[in-house]
C-alpha positions as CSV (number, residue, x, y, z in Angstrom):
1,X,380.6,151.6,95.8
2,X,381.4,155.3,96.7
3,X,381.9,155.9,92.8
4,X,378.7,154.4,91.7
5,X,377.2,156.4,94.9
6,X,378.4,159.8,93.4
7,X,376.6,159.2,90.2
8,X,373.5,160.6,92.3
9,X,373.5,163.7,91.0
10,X,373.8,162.9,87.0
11,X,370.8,160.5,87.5
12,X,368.7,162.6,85.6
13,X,371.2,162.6,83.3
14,X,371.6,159.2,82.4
15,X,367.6,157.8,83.1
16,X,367.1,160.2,79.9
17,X,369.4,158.8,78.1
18,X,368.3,155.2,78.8
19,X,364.6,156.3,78.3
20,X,366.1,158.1,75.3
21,X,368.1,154.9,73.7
22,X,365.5,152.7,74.7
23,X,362.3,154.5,72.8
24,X,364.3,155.0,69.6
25,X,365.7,151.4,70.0
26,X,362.7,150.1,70.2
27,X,360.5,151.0,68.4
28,X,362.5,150.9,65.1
29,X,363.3,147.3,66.2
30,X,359.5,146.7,66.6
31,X,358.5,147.9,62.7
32,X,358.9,144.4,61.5
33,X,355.5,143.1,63.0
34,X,353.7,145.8,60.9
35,X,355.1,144.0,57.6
36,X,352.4,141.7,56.8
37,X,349.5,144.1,57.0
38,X,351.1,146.9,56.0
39,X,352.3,145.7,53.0
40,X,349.1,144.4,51.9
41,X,347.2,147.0,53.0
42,X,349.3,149.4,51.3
43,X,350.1,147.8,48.0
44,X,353.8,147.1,48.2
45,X,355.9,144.0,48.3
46,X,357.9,142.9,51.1
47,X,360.7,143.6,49.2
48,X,359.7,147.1,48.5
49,X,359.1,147.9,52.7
50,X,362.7,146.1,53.2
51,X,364.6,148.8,50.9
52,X,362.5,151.7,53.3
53,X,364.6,149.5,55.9
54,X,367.9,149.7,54.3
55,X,367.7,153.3,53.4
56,X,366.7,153.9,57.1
57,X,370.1,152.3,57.9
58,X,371.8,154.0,55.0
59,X,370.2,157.4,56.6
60,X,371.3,156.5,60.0
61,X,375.0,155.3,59.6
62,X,376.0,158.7,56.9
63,X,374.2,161.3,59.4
64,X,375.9,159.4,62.1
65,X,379.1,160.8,62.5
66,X,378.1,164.3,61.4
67,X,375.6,164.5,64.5
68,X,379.0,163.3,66.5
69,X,380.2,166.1,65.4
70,X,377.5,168.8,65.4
71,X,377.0,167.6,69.0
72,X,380.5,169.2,70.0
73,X,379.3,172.4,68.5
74,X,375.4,172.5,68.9
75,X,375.5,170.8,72.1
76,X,373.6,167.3,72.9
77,X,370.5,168.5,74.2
78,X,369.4,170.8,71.0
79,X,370.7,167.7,68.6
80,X,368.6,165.0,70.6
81,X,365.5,166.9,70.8
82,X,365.9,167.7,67.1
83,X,366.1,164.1,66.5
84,X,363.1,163.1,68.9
85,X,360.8,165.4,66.4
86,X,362.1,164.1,63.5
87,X,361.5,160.5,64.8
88,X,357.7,161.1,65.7
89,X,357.4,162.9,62.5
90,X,358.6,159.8,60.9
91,X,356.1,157.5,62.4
92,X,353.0,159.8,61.5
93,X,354.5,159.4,58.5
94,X,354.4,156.0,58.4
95,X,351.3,156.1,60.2
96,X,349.6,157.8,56.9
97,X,350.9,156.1,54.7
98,X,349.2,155.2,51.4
99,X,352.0,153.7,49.4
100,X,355.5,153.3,48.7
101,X,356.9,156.6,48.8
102,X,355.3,157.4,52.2
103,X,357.0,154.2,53.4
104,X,360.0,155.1,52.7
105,X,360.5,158.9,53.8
106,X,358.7,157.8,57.0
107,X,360.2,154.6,58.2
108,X,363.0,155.3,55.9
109,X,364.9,158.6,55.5
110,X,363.2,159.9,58.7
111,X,363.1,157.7,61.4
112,X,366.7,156.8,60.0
113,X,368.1,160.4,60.2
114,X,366.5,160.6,64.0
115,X,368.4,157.5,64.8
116,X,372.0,159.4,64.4
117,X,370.8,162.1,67.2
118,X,368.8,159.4,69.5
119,X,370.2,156.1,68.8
120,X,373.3,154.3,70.9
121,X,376.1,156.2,69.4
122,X,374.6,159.8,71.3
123,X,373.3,158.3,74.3
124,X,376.4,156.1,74.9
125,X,378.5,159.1,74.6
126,X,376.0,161.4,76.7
127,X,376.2,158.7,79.5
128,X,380.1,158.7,78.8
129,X,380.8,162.1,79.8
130,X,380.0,162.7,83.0
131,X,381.2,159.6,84.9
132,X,384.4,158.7,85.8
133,X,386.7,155.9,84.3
134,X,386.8,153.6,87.2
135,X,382.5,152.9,86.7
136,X,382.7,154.4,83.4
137,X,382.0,150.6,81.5
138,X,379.4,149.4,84.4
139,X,377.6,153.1,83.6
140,X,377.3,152.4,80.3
141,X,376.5,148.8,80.5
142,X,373.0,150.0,82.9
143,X,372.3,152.7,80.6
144,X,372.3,150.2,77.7
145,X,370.2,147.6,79.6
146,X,367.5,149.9,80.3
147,X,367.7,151.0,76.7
148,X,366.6,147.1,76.0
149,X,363.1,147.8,77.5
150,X,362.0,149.4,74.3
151,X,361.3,146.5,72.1
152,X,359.4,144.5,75.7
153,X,356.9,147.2,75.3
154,X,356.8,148.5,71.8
155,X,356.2,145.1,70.0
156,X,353.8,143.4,72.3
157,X,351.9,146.4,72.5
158,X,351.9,147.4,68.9
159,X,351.2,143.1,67.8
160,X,347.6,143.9,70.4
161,X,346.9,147.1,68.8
162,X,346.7,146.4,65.2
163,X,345.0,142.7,66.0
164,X,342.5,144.5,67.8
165,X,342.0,147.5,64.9
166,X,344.8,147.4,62.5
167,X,348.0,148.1,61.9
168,X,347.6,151.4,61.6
169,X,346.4,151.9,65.2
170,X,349.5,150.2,65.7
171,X,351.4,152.7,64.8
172,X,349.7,155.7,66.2
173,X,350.9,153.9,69.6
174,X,354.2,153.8,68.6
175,X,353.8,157.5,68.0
176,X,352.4,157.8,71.9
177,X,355.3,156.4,73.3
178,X,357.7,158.5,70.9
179,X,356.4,161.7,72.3
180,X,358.3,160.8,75.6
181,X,361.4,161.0,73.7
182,X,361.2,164.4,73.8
183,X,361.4,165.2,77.8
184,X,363.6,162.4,77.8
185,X,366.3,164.5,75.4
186,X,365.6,167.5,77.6
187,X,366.9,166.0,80.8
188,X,369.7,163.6,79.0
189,X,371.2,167.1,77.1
190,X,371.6,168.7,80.5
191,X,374.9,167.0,80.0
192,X,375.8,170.0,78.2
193,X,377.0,171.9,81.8
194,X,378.3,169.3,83.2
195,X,382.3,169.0,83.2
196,X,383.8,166.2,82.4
197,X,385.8,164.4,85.5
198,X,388.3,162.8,82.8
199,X,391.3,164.8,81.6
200,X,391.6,165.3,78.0
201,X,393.5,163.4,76.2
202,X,396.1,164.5,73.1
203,X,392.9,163.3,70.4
204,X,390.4,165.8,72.4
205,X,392.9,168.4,71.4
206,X,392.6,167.7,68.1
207,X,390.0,168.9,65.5
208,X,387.4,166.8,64.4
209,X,389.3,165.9,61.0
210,X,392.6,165.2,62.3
211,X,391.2,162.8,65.4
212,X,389.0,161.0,62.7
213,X,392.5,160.5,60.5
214,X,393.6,159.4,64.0
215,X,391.1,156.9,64.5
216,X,391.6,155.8,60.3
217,X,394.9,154.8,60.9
218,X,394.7,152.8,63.5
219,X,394.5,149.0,63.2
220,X,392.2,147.9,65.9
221,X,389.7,150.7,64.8
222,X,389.7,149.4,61.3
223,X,389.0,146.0,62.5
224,X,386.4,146.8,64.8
225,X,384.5,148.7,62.2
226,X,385.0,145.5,59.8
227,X,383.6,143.4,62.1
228,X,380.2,145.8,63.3
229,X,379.7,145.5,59.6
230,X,378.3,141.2,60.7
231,X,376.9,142.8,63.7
232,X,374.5,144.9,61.4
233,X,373.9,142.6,58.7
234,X,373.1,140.5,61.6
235,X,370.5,141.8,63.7
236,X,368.6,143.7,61.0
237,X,368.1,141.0,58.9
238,X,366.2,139.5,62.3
239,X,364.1,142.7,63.4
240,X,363.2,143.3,59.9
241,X,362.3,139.4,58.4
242,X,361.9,137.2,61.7
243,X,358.2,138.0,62.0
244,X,357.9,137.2,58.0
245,X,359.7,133.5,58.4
246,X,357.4,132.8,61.3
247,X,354.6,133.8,59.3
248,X,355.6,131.3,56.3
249,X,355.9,128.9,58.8
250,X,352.4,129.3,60.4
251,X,353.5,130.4,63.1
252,X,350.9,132.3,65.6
253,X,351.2,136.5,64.7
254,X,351.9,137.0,68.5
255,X,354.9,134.7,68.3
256,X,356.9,137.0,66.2
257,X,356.3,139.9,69.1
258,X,356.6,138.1,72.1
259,X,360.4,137.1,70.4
260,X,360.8,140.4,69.9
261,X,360.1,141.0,73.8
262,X,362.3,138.0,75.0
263,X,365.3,139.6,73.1
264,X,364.5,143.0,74.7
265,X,364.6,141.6,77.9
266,X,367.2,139.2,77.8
267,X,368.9,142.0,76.2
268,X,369.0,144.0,79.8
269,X,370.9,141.2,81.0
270,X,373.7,140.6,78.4
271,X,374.1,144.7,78.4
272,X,374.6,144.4,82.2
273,X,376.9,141.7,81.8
274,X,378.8,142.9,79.2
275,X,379.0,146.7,80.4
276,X,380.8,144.8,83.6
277,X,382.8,142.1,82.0
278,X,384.5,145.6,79.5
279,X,385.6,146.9,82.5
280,X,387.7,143.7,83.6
281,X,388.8,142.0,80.0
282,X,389.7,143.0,76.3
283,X,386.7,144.7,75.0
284,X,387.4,143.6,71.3
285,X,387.7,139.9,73.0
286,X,384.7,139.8,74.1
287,X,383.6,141.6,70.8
288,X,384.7,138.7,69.0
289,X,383.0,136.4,71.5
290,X,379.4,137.8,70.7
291,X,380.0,137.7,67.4
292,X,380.8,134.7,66.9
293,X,378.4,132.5,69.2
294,X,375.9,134.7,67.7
295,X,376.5,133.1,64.4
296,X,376.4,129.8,66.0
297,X,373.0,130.3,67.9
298,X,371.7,131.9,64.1
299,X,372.7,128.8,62.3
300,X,371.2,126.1,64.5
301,X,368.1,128.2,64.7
302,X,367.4,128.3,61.1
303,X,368.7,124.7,60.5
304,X,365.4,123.1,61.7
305,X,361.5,124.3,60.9
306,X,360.6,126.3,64.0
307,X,358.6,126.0,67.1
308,X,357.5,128.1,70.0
309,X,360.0,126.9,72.2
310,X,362.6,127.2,69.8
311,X,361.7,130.3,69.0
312,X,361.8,131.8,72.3
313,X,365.1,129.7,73.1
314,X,366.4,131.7,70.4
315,X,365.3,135.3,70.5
316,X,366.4,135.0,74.2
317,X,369.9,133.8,73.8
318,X,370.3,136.3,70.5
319,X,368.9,138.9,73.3
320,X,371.6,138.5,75.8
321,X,374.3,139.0,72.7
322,X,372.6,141.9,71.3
323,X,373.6,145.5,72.5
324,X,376.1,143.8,75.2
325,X,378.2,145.1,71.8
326,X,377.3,149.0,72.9
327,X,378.9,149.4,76.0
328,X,382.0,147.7,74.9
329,X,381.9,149.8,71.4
330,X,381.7,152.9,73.1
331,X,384.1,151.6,76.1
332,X,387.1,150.9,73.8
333,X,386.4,154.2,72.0
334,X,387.4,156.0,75.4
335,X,390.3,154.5,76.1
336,X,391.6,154.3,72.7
337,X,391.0,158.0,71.7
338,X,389.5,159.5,74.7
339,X,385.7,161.5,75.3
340,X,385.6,164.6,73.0
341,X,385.2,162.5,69.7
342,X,383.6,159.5,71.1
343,X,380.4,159.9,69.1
344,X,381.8,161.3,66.1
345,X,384.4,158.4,66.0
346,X,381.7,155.7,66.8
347,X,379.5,157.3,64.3
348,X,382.6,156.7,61.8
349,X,382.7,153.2,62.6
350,X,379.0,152.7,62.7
351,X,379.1,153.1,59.0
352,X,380.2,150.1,58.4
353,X,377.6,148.6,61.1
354,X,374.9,150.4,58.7
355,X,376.0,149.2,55.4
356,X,376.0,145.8,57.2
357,X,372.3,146.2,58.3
358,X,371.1,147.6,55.1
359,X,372.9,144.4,53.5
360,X,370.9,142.5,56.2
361,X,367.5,144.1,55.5
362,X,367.5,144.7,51.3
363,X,369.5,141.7,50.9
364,X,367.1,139.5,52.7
365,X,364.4,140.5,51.2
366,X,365.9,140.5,47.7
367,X,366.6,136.9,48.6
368,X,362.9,135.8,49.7
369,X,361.0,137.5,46.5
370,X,363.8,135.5,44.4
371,X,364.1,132.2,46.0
372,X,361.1,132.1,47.9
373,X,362.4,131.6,50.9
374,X,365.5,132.7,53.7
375,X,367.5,129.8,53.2
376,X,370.4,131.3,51.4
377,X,369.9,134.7,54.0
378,X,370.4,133.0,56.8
379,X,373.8,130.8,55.1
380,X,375.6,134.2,54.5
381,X,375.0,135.8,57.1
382,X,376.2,132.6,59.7
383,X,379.4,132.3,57.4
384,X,380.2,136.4,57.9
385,X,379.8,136.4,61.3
386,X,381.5,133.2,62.2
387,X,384.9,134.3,60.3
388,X,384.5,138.2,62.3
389,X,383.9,136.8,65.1
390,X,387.4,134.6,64.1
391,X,389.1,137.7,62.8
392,X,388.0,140.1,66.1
393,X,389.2,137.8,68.8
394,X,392.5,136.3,66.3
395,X,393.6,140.4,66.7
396,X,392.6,140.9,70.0
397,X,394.5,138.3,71.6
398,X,397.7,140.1,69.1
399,X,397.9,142.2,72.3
400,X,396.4,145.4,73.7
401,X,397.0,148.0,71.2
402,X,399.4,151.0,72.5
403,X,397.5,154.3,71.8
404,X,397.7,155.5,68.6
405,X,400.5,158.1,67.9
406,X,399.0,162.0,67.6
407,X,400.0,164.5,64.4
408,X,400.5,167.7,66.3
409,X,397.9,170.3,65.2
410,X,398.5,172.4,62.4
């Protein structure tokens, strides 16, 4: 209790961060209900908006860890507000768009780009900093549960918009709420004067290319980052082609939103849980744990033609299992290698989480304009994700890793 009582005055602090994390969260996660109209509207396939997707999470994962880096030298507040323009220059972008190309500088290369200065790797390693170990995985857990309150607002809001007008009014809402993102970077970078209550550890001494060799040869690092690669594939595929399936299936428009929402809000409650369970058991365990009854809960979904309820059921239990994976990321990261190169090393491991989600979102869509429908999709990506799910909790129960040895310095 006194520890989580002397986080008073970081507050500031770390409700920019969530309001940060939770605006670029979730909005991107809310771009899938503009599909249908948009690409009608516009003149491009469904295919053709899921590549803008992919190269958004190309964009995102390979500017990810150089904005880990550039935050040790620029400072975090002058990289997120960097990115908060770049991510409400994106959606205008969208917002204007008139075909193809449009698309995909705008929901693609721009908003994707943003994402490595605003997204979870930055926030998580902003909120990170200033606390101390003992509350350090609670902290983190909070900030990524009210970073879940993004997609409750975005997609509901942005589904009413463009029924009522069109999808285009849609969007200029999204770019309302992105403008908070950039008061919300101001406050969150005052980080930047505030020491660190955690000694530095023998990586924080190092430069940034000898902790990331660090980090390269160690085995638990390299299985993590195998195993985010399910996690992307994962959850992309479902923000990007959920709202399509429903719509094949004659689903009600709203339905695809309002899943959206429940995963947003059930997400609060698996970060929360999560962010508390990392600070009391393996954090690849439980890694392994959310990937793998995630797979589960995506295969009996898809088995059987959908319904409201099911529907619902679903997007609520794939909520509580969804960024619960932050916190622990970001957690193990600490304690394996310590703060200095947390973002830079996540952003090294996100890679792999983008790759997955590009697979997830061009892949999917590949698979619908060839076969006509998700079936084959959905197969993969349940067989991936049960066997990481297998593979993350087979090494985590090898034992807690010692930490990894240290090259002295050149």
């Amino acid at each position: 209790m006194n520890d989580l009582r002397a986080l008073r005055p970081i507050l500031p602090i770390l409700i920019g961060a969530s309001l940060l994390l939770t605006l670029s969260m979730g909005l991107r996660q809310s771009l899938g209900i503009f599909v249908p109209p948009l690409t009608q509207d516009v003149g491009i396939s469904v295919g053709q908006f899921t590549l803008a997707i992919a190269v958004q999470n190309l964009a995102w994962g390979f500017f990810q860890p150089f904005a880990g880096a550039w935050a040790d030298r620029l400072g975090y507040r002058r990289l997120m507000i960097g990115g908060a323009v770049l991510y409400i220059f994106g959606l205008v972008m969208l917002m204007l768009a008139q075909g193809f190309i449009a698309v995909l500088i705008g929901a693609g290369i721009a908003i994707g780009a943003s994402m490595a200065a605003t997204g979870p790797a930055i926030t998580m390693a902003v909120s990170a900093k200033p606390v101390s170990a003992a509350v350090r995985s609670t902290v983190l857990g909070i900030v990524s549960a009210a970073g879940s309150l993004g997609a409750m607002v975005a997609a509901p809001m942005g589904q009413v918009l463009a029924q009522a007008w069109d999808w285009r009014i849609g969007v200029a809402g999204f770019v309302v709420l992105g403008l908070v993102m950039l008061p919300a970077a101001w406050y969150a970078g005052k980080v930047d004067d505030v020491p660190s209550p955690t000694p530095p550890t023998s990586t924080d001494k190092l430069g940034a290319r000898a902790a990331a060799k660090v980090a390269m040869t160690t085995p638990a690092f390299i299985v993590m980052a195998l195993a985010y690669f399910v996690c992307g594939m994962q959850l992309v595929f479902l923000t990007t082609h959920l709202p399509t399936y429903l719509d094949l299936c004659g689903m009600d428009p709203m339905l695809s939103a309002q899943a959206l929402g429940a995963i947003g809000a059930f997400n609060i409650l698996g970060s929360l849980f999560f962010g508390w369970a990392g600070g009391r058991w393996n954090k690849l365990m439980l890694l392994g744990i959310i990937y793998f009854t995630r797979s589960l809960v995506l295969g009996m979904y898809f088995i059987a033609p959908p319904t409201p309820t099911s529907t619902l059921v679903f997007a609520s239990i794939m909520g509580f299992l969804w960024m619960g994976v932050g916190p622990l990321v970001a957690g193990w990261l600490v304690e394996a290698f310590g703060l200095r190169w947390q973002a830079m090393l996540g952003g090294i491991a996100f890679v792999s989480h983008q790759i997955g989600s590009t697979t997830g979102a061009f892949g999917g869509g590949l698979i619908f304009d060839a076969a006509g429908s998700y079936d084959a999709a959905w197969q993969i990506g349940v067989s991936l994700g049960l066997a990481a799910g297998i593979m993350q909790i087979a090494f985590a129960f090898l034992g807690k890793p010692p930490r990894p040895p240290v090259p002295a310095p050149a």
